[in-house]
Backbone of each chain as ProteinMPNN parsed JSONL, in Angstrom:
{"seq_chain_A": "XXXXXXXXXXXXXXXXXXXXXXXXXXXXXXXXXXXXXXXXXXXXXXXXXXXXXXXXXXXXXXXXXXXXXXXXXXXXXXXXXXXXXXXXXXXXXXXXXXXXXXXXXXXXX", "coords_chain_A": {"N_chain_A": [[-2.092, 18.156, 14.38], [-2.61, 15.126, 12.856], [-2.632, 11.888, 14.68], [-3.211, 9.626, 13.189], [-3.371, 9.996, 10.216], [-1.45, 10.518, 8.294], [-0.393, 13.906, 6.279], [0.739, 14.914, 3.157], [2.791, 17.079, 3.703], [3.567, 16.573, 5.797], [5.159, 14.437, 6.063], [8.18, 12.531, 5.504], [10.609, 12.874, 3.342], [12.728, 12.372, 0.748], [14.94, 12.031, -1.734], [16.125, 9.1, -3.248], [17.172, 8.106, -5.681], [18.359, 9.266, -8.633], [15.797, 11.11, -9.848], [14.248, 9.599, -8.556], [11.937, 10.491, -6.012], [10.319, 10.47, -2.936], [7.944, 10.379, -0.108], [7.777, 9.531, 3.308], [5.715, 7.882, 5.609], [5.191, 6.005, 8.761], [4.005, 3.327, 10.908], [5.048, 1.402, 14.382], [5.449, -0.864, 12.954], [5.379, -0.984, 10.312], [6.273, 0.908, 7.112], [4.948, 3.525, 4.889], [5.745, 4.753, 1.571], [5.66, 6.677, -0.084], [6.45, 6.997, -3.636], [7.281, 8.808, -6.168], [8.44, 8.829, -9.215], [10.454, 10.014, -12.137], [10.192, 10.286, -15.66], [12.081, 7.752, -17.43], [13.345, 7.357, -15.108], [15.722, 5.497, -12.815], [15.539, 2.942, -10.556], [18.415, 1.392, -8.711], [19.709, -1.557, -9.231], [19.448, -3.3, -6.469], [18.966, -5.059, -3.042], [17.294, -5.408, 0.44], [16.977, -6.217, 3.446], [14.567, -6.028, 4.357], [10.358, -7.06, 4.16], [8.802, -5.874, 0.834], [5.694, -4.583, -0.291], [3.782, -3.449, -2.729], [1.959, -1.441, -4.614], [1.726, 0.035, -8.13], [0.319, 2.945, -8.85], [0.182, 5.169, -10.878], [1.077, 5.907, -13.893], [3.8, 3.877, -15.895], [5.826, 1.199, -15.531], [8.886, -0.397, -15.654], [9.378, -3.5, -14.032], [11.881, -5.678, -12.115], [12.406, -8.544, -10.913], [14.046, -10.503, -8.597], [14.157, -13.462, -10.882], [12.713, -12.58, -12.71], [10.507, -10.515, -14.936], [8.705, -7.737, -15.85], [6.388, -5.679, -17.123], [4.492, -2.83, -15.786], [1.454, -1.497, -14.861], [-0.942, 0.965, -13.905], [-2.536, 0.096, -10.824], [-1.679, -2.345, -10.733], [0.225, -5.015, -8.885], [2.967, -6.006, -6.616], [5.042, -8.096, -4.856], [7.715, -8.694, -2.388], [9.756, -10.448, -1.337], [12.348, -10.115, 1.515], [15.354, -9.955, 1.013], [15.078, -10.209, -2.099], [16.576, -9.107, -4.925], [15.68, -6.18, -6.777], [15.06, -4.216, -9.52], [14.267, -1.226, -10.493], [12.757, 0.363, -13.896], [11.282, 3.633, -15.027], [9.41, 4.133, -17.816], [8.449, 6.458, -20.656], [7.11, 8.6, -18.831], [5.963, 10.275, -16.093], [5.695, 8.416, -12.888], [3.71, 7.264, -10.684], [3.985, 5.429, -7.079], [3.252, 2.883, -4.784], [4.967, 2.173, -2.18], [5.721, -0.493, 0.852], [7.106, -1.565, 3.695], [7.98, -3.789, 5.715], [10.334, -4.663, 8.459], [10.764, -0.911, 9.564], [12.581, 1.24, 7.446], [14.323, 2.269, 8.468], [16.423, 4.362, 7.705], [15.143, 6.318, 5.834], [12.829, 7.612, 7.465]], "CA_chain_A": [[-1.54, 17.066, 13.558], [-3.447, 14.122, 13.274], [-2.04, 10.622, 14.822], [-3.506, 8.559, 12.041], [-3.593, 10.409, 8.995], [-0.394, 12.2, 7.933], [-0.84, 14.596, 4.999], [2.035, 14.841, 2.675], [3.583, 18.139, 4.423], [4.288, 15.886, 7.568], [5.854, 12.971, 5.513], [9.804, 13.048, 5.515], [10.753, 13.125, 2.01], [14.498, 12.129, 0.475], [15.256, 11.803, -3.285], [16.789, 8.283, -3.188], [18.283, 7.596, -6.802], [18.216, 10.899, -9.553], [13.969, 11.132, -10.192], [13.195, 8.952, -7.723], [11.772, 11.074, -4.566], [9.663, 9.173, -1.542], [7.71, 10.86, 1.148], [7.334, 8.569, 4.307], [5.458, 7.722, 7.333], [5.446, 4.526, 9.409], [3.728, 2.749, 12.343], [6.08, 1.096, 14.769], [6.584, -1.924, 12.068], [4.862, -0.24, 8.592], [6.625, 2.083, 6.521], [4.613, 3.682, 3.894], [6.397, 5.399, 0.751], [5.214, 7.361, -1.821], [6.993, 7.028, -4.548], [7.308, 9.244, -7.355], [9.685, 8.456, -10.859], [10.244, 10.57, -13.604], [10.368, 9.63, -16.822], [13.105, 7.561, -17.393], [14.428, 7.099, -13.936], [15.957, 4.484, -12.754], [15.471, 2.388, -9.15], [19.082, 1.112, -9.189], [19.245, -2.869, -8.877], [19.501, -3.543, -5.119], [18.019, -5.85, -2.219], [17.11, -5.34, 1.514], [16.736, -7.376, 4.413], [12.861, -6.078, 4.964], [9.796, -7.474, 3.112], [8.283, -5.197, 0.223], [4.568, -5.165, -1.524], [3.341, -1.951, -3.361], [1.352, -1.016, -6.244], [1.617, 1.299, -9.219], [-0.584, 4.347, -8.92], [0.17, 6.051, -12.057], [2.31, 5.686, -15.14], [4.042, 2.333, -16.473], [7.375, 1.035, -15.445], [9.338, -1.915, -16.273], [9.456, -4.261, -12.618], [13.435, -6.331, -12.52], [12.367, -8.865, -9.443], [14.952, -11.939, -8.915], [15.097, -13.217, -12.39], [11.281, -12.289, -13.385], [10.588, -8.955, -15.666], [7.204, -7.134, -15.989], [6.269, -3.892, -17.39], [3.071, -2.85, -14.907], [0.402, -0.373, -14.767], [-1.763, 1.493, -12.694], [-3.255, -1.428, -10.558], [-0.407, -3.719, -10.264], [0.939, -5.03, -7.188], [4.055, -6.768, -6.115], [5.319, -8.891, -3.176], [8.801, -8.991, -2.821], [10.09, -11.017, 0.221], [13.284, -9.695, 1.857], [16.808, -10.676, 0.42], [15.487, -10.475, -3.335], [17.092, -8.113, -5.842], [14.612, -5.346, -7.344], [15.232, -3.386, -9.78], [12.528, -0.33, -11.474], [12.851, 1.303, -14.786], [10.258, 4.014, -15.686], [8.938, 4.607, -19.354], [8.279, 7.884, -20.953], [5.869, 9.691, -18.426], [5.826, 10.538, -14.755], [4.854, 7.983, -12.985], [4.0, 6.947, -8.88], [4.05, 4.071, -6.794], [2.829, 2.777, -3.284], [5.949, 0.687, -1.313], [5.229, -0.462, 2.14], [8.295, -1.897, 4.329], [8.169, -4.331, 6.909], [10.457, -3.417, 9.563], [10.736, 0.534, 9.048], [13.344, 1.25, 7.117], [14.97, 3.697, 9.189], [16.878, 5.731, 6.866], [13.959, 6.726, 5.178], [12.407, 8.528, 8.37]], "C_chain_A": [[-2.218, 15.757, 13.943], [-2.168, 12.413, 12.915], [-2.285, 9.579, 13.579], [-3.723, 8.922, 10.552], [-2.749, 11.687, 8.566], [-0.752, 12.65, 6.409], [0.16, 14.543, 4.46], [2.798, 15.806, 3.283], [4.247, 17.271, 5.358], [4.798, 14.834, 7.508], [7.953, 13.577, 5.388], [10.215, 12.827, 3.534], [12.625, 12.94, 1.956], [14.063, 11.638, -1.05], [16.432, 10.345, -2.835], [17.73, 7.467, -4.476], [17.99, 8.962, -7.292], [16.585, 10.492, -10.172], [13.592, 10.671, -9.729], [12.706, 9.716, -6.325], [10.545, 10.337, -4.204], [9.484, 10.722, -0.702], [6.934, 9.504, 1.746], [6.254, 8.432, 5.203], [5.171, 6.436, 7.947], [4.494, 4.337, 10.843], [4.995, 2.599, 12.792], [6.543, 0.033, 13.301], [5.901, -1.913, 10.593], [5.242, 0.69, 8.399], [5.852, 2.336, 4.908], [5.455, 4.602, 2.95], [5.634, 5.243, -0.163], [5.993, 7.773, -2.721], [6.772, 8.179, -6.153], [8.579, 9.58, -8.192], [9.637, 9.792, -11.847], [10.486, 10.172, -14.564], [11.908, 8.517, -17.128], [14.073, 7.454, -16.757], [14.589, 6.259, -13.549], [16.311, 3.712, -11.283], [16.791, 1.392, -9.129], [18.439, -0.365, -8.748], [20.011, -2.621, -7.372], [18.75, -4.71, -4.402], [18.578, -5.0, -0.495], [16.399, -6.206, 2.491], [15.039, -7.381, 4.749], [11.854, -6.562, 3.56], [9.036, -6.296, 2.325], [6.706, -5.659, -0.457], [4.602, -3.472, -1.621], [2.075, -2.2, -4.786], [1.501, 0.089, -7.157], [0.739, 1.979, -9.347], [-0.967, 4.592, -10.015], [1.154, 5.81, -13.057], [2.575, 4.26, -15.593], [5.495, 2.326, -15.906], [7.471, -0.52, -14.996], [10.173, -2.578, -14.307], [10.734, -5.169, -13.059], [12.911, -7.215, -11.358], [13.05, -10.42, -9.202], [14.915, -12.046, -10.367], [13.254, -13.21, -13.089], [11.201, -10.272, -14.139], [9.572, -8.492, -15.799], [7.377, -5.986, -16.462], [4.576, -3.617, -16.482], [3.123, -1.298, -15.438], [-0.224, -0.093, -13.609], [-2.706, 0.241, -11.91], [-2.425, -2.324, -9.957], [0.08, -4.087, -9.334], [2.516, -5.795, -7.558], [4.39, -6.973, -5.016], [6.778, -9.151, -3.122], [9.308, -9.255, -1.644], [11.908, -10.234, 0.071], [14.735, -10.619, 1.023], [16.522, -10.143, -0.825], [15.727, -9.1, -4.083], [16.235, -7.481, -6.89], [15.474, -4.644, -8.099], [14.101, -2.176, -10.559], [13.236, 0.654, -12.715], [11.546, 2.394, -15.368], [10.255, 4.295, -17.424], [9.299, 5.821, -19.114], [7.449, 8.986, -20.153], [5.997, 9.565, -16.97], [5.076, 9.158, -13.707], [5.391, 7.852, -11.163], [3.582, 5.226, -8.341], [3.925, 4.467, -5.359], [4.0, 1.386, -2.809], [5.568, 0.793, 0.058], [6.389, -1.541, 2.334], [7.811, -2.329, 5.663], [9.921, -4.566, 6.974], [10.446, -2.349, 8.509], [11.65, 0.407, 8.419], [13.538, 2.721, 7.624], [15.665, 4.493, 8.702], [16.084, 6.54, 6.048], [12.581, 7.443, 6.217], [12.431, 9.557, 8.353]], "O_chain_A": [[-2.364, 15.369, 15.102], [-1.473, 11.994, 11.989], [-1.403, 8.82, 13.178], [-4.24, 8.115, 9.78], [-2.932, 12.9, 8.474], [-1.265, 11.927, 5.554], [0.983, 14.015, 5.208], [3.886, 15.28, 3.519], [5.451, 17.343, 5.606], [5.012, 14.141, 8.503], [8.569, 14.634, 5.249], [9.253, 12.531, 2.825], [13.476, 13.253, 2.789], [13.054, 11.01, -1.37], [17.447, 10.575, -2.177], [18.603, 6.607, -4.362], [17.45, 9.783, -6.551], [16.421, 9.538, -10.933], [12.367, 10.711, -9.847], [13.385, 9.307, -5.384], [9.857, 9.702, -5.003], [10.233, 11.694, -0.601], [6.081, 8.763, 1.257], [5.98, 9.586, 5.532], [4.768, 5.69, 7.055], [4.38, 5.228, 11.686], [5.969, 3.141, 12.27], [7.629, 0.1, 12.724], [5.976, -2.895, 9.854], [4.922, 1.627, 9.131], [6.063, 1.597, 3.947], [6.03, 5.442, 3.641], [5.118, 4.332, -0.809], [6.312, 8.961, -2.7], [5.935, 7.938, -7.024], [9.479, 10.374, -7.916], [8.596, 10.384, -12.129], [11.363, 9.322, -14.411], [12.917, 9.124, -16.769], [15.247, 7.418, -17.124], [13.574, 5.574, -13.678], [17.451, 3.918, -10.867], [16.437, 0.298, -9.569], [17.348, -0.57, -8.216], [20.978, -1.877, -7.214], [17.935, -5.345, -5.071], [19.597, -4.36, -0.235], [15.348, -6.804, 2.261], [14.386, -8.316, 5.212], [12.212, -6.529, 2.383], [8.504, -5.536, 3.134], [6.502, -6.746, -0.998], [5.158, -2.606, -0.944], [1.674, -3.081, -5.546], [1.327, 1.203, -6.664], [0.041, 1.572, -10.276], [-2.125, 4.405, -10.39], [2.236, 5.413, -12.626], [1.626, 3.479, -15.668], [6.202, 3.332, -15.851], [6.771, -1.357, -14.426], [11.145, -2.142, -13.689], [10.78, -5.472, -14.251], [12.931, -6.457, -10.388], [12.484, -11.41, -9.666], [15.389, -11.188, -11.112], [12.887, -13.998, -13.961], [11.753, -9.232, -13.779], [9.037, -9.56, -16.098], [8.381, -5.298, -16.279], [3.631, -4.365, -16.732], [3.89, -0.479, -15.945], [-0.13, -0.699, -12.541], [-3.51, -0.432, -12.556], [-2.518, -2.909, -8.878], [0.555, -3.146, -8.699], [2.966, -6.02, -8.682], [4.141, -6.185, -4.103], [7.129, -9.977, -3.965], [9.355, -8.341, -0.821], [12.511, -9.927, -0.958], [14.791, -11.782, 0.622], [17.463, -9.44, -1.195], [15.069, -8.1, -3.797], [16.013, -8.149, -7.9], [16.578, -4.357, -7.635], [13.121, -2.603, -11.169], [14.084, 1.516, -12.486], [10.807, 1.88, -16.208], [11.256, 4.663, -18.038], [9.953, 6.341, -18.211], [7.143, 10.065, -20.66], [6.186, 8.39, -16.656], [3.867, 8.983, -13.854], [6.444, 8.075, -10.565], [3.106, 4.262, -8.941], [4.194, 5.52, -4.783], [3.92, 0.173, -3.002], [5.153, 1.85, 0.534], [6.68, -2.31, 1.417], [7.359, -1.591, 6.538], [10.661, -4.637, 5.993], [10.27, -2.445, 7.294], [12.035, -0.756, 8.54], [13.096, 3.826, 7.308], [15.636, 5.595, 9.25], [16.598, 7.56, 5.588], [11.499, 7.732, 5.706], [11.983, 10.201, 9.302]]}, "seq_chain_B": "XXXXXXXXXXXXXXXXXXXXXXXXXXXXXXXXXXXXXXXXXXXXXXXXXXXXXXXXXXXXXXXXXXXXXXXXXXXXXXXXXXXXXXXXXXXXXXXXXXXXXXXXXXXXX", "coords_chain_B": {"N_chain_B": [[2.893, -18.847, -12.801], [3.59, -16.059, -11.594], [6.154, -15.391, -9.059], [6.007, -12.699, -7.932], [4.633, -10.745, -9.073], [1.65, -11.019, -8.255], [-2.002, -11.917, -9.671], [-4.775, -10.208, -9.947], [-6.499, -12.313, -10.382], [-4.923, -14.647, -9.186], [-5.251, -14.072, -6.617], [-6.66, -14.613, -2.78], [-9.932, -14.448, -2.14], [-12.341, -12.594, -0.1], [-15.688, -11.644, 1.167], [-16.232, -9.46, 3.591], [-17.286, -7.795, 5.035], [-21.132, -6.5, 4.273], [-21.308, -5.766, 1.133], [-18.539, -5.44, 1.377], [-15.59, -6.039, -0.236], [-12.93, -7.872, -0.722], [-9.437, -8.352, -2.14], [-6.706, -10.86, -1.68], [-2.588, -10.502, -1.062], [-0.022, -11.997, -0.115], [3.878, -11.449, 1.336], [5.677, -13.071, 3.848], [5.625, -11.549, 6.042], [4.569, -9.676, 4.87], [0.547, -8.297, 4.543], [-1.403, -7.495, 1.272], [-3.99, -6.121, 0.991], [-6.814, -5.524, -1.767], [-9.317, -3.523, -1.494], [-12.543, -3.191, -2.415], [-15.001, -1.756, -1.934], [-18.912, -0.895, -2.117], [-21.385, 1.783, -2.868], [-22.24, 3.076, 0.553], [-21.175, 1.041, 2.029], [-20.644, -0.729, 5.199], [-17.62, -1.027, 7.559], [-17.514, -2.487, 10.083], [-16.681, -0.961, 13.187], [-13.94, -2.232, 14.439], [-10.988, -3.733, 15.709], [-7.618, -4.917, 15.683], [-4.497, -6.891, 16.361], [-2.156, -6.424, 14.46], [-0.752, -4.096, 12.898], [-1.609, -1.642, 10.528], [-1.894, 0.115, 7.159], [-2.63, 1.818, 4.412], [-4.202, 3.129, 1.649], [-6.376, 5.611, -0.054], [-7.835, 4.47, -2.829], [-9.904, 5.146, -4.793], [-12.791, 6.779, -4.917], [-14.507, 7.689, -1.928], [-14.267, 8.132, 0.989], [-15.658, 8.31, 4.8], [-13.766, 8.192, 7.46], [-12.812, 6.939, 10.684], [-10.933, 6.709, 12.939], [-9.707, 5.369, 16.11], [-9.957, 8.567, 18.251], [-10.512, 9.865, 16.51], [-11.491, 11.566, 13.181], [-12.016, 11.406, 9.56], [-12.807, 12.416, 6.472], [-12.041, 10.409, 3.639], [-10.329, 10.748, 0.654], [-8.773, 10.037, -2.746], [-5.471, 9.09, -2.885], [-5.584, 9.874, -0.215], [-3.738, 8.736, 2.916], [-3.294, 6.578, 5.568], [-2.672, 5.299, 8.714], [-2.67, 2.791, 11.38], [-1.968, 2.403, 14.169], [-1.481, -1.441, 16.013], [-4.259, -2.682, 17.661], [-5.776, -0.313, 17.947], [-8.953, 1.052, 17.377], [-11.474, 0.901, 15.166], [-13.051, 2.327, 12.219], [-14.828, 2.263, 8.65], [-16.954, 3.998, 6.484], [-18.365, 4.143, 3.549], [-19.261, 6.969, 0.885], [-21.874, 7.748, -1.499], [-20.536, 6.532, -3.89], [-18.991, 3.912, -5.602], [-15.785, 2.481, -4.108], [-12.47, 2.098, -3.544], [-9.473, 1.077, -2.165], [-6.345, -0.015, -0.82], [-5.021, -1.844, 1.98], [-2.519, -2.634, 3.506], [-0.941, -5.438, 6.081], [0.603, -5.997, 8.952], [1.411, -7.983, 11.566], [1.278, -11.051, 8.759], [-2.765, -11.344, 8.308], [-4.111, -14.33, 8.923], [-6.761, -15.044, 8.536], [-7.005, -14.171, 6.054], [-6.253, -15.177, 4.525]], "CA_chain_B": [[2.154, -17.931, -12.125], [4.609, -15.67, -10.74], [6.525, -15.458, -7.335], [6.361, -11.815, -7.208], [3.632, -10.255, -9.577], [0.494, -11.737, -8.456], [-2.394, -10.884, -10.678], [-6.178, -10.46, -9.15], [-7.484, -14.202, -10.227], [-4.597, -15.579, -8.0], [-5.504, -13.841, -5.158], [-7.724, -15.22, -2.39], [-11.113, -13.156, -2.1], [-13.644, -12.452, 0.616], [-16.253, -10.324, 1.569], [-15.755, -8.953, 5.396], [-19.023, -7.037, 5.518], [-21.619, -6.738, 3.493], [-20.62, -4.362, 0.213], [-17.242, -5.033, 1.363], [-15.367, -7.001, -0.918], [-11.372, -8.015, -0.228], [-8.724, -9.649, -2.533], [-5.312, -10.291, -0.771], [-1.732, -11.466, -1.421], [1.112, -11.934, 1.154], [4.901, -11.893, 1.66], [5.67, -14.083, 4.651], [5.323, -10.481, 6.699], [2.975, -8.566, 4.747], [-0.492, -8.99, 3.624], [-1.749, -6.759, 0.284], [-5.798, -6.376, 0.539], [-7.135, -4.357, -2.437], [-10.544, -3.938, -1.187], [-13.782, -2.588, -3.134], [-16.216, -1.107, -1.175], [-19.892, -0.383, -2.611], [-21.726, 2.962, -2.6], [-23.083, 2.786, 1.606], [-20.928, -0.194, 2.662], [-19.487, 0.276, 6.507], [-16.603, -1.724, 8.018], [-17.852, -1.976, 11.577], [-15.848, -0.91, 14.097], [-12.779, -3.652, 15.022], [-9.588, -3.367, 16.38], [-7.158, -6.313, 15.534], [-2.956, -6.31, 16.669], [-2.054, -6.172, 13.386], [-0.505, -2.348, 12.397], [-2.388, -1.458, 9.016], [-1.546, 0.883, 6.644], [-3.277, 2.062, 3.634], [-4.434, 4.504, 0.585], [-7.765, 5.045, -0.518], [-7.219, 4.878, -4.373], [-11.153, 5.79, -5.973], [-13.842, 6.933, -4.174], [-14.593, 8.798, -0.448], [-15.237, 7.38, 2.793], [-15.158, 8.859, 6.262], [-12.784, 6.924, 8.299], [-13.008, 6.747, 12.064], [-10.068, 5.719, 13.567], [-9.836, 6.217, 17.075], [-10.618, 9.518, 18.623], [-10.022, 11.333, 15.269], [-12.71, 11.594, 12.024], [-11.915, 12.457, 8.785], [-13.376, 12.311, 5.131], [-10.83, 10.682, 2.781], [-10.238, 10.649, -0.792], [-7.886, 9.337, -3.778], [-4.55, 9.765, -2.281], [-4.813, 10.035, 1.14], [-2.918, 7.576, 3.552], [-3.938, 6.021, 6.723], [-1.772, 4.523, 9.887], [-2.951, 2.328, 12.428], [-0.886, 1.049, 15.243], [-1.977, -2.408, 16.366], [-5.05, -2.174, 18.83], [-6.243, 0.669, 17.776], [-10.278, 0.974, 17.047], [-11.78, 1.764, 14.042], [-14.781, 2.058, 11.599], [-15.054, 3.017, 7.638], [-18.246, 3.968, 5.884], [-18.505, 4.728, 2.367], [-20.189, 7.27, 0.789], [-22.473, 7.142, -2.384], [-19.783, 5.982, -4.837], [-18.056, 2.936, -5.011], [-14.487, 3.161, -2.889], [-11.735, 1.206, -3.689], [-8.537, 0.953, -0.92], [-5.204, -0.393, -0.399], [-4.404, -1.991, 3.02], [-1.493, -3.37, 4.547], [-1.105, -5.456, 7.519], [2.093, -7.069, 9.2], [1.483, -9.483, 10.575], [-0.473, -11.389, 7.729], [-4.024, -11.78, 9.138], [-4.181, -15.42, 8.399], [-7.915, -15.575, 8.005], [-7.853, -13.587, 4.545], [-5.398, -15.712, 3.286]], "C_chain_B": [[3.725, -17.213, -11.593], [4.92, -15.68, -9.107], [5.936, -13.987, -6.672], [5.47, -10.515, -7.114], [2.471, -10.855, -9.349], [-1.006, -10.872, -9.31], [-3.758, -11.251, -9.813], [-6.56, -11.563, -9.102], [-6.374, -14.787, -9.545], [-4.842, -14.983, -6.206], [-6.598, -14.369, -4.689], [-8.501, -13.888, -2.347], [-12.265, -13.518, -1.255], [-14.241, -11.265, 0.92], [-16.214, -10.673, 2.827], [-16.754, -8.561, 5.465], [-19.548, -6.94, 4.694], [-21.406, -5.453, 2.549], [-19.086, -4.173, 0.012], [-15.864, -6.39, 1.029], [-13.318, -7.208, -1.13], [-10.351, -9.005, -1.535], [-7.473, -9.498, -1.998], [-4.144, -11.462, -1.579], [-0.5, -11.2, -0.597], [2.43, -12.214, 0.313], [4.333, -12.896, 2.333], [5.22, -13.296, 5.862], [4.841, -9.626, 6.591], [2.068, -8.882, 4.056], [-0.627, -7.599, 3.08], [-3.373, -6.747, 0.696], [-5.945, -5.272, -0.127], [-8.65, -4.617, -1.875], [-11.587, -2.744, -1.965], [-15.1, -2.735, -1.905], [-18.051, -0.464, -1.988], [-20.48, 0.568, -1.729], [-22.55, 2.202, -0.555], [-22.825, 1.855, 2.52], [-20.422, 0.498, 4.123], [-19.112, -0.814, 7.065], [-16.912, -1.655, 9.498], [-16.778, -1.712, 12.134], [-15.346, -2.026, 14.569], [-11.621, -2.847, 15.414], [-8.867, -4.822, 15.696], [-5.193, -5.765, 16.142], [-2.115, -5.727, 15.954], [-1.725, -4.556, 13.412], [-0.947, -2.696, 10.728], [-2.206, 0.241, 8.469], [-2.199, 1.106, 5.691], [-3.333, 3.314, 2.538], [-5.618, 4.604, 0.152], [-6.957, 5.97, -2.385], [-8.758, 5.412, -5.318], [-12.113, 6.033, -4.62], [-13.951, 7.903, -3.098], [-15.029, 7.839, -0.147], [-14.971, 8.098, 3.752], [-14.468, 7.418, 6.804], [-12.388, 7.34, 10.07], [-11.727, 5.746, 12.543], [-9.808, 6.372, 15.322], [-10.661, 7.108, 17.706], [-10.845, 11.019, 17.267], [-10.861, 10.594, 13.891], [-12.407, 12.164, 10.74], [-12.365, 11.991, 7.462], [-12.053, 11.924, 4.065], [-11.467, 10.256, 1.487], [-8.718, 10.344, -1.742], [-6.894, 10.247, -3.537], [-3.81, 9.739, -1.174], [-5.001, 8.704, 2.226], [-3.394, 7.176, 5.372], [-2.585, 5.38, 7.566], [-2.524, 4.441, 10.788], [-2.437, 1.694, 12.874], [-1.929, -0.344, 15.215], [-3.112, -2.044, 17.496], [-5.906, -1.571, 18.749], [-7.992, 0.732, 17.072], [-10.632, 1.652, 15.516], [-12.748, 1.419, 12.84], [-14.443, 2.895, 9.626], [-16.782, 2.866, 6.864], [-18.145, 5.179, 4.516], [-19.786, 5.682, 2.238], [-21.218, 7.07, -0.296], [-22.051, 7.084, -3.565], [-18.849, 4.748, -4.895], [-16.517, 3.041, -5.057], [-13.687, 1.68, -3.479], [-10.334, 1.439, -2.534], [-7.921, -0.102, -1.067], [-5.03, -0.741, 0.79], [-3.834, -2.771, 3.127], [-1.093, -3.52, 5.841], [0.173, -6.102, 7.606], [1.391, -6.849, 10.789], [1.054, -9.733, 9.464], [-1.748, -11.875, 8.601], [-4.308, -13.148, 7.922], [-5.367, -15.786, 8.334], [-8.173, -14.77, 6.652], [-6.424, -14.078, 3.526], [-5.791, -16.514, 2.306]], "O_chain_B": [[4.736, -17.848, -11.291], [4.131, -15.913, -8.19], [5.533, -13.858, -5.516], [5.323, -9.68, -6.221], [2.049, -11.383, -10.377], [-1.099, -9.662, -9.511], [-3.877, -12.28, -9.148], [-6.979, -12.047, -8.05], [-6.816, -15.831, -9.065], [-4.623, -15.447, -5.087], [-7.522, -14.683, -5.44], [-8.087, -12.734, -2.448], [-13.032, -14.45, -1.494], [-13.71, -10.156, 0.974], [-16.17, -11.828, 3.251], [-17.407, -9.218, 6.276], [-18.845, -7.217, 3.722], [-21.336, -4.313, 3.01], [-18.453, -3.454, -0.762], [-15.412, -7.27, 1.762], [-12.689, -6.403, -1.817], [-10.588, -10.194, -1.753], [-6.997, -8.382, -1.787], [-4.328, -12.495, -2.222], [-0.079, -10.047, -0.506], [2.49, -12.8, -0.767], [3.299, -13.518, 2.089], [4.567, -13.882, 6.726], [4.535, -8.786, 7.437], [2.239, -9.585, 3.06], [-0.273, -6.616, 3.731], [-3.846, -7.876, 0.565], [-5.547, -4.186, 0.295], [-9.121, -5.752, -1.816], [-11.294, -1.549, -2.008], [-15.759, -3.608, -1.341], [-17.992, 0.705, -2.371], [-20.403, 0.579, -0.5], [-23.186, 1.153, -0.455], [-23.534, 1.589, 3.491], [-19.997, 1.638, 4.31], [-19.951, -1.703, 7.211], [-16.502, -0.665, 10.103], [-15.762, -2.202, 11.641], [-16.085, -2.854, 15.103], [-11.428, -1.631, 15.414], [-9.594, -5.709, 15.249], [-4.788, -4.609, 16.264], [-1.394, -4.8, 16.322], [-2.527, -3.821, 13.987], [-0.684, -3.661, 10.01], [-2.338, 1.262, 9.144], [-3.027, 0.207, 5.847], [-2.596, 4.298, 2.61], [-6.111, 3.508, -0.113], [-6.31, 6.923, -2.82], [-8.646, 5.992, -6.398], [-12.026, 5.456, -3.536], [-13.475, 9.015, -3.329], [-15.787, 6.976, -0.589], [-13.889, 8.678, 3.662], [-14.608, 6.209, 6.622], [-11.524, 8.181, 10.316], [-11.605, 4.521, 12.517], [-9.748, 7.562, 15.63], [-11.854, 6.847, 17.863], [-11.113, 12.217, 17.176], [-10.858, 9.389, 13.639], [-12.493, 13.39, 10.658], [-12.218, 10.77, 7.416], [-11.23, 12.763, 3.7], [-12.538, 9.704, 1.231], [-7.632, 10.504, -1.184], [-6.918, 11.467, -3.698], [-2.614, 9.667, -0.89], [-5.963, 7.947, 2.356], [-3.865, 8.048, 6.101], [-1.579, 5.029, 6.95], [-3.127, 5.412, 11.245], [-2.194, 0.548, 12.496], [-2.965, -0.359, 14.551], [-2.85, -1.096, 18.238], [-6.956, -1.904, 19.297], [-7.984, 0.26, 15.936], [-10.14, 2.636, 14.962], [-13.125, 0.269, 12.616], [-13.876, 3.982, 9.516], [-17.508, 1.875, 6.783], [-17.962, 6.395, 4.468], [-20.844, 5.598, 2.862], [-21.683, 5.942, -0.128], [-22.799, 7.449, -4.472], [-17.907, 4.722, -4.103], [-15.994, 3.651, -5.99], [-14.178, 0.582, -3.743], [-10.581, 2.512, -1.984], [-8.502, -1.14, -1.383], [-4.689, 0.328, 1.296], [-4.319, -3.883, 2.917], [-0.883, -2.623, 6.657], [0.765, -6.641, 6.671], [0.929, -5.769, 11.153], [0.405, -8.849, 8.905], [-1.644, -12.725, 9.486], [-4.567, -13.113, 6.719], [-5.454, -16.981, 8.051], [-9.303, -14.681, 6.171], [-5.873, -13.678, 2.5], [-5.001, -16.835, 1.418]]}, "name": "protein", "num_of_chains": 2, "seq": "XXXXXXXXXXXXXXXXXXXXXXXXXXXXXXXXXXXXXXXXXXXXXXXXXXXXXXXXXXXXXXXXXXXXXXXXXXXXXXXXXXXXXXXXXXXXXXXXXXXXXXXXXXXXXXXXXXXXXXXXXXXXXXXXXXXXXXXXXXXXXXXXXXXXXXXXXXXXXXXXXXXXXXXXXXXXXXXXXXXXXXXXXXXXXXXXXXXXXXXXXXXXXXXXXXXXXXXXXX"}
C-alpha cells in the first residue's frame, strides 16, 4: 500500500445524502473527497466549521453558496470559507466532484 | 466578481518551472492551483511544509514522491504530508492537475 497514492479500494467511502457517495483520504490537515451525484440528487443545504474548495469533474450541477447560485461544469472550482451555507443540486446525468477539507473532517474517515 | 465561484481570468497566474504553468485561488486556509503542464515539463524536486493534495485531471506524468514512483493518470489522487520531497515530470502530452495546499503558499497568491 502506497503512503502517497491511495487507489480508490483504500479510500473509506460513506453515502452521505440519498446519491451522494464520497470516497476519502486525508493528510494530517487535507481531506480529499470524491464525490459522486446521481442524477437529481441533492447535497442538502448545510454549513461546517472547516474551509472547502473543489471542482466539478464531470456532469453539471446547480452550486447554492451563501446567497450566490451557479449552475457549473466540468472545470469549475469553488472556495467556500468555513461557516457558509452550501447547498448542490445535480441535473439530469451522473455527475462527480473533487471537495478538499481543511481540518479533516473526521466523520468522513 | 464572485466570493465563491472564481473564474480562471480572476485568478493569479505563474509559471514555477519552465512548461509549468499555475493559476490559483484561496480560502483563508486553502489554496486551489489548477496547473497545466506541457508535453516534457518537470517540477524539480522541492519539499515545502505545506500538506498538498491533488488529482491529475488530463494527461500522464510520473510522480516521485518520496521513496515511492508511480505513473499517474486522469483520476488518480496524490497526498503529501508537509516536508515531504518530491519531483513530477510529464510525459509527451500536455498534463493538466489539481493541487491543494493548506497552508496557502503565499507566493502564488
Amino acid at each position: 500500500m502506497s503512503r502517497f497514492f491511495p487507489t480508490p479500494d483504500e479510500c473509506a467511502r460513506h453515502t452521505i445524502f440519498p446519491g451522494v457517495h464520497i470516497r476519502t483520504c486525508a493528510t494530517d490537515r487535507l481531506m480529499v473527497s470524491v464525490v459522486d451525484l446521481e442524477p437529481h440528487a441533492v447535497v442538502e443545504e448545510h454549513a461546517h466549521p472547516h474551509d472547502q474548495v473543489g471542482m466539478l469533474l464531470e456532469g453539471k450541477a446547480i452550486f447554492i453558496v451563501g446567497d450566490e447560485q451557479k449552475t457549473l461544469q466540468a472545470g469549475d472550482v469553488w472556495c467556500i470559507p468555513g461557516g457558509v451555507r452550501h447547498k448542490v443540486i445535480t441535473l439530469d446525468q451522473p455527475t462527480r466532484a473533487l471537495d478538499i477539507f481543511t481540518p479533516v473532517r473526521e466523520e468522513y474517515l
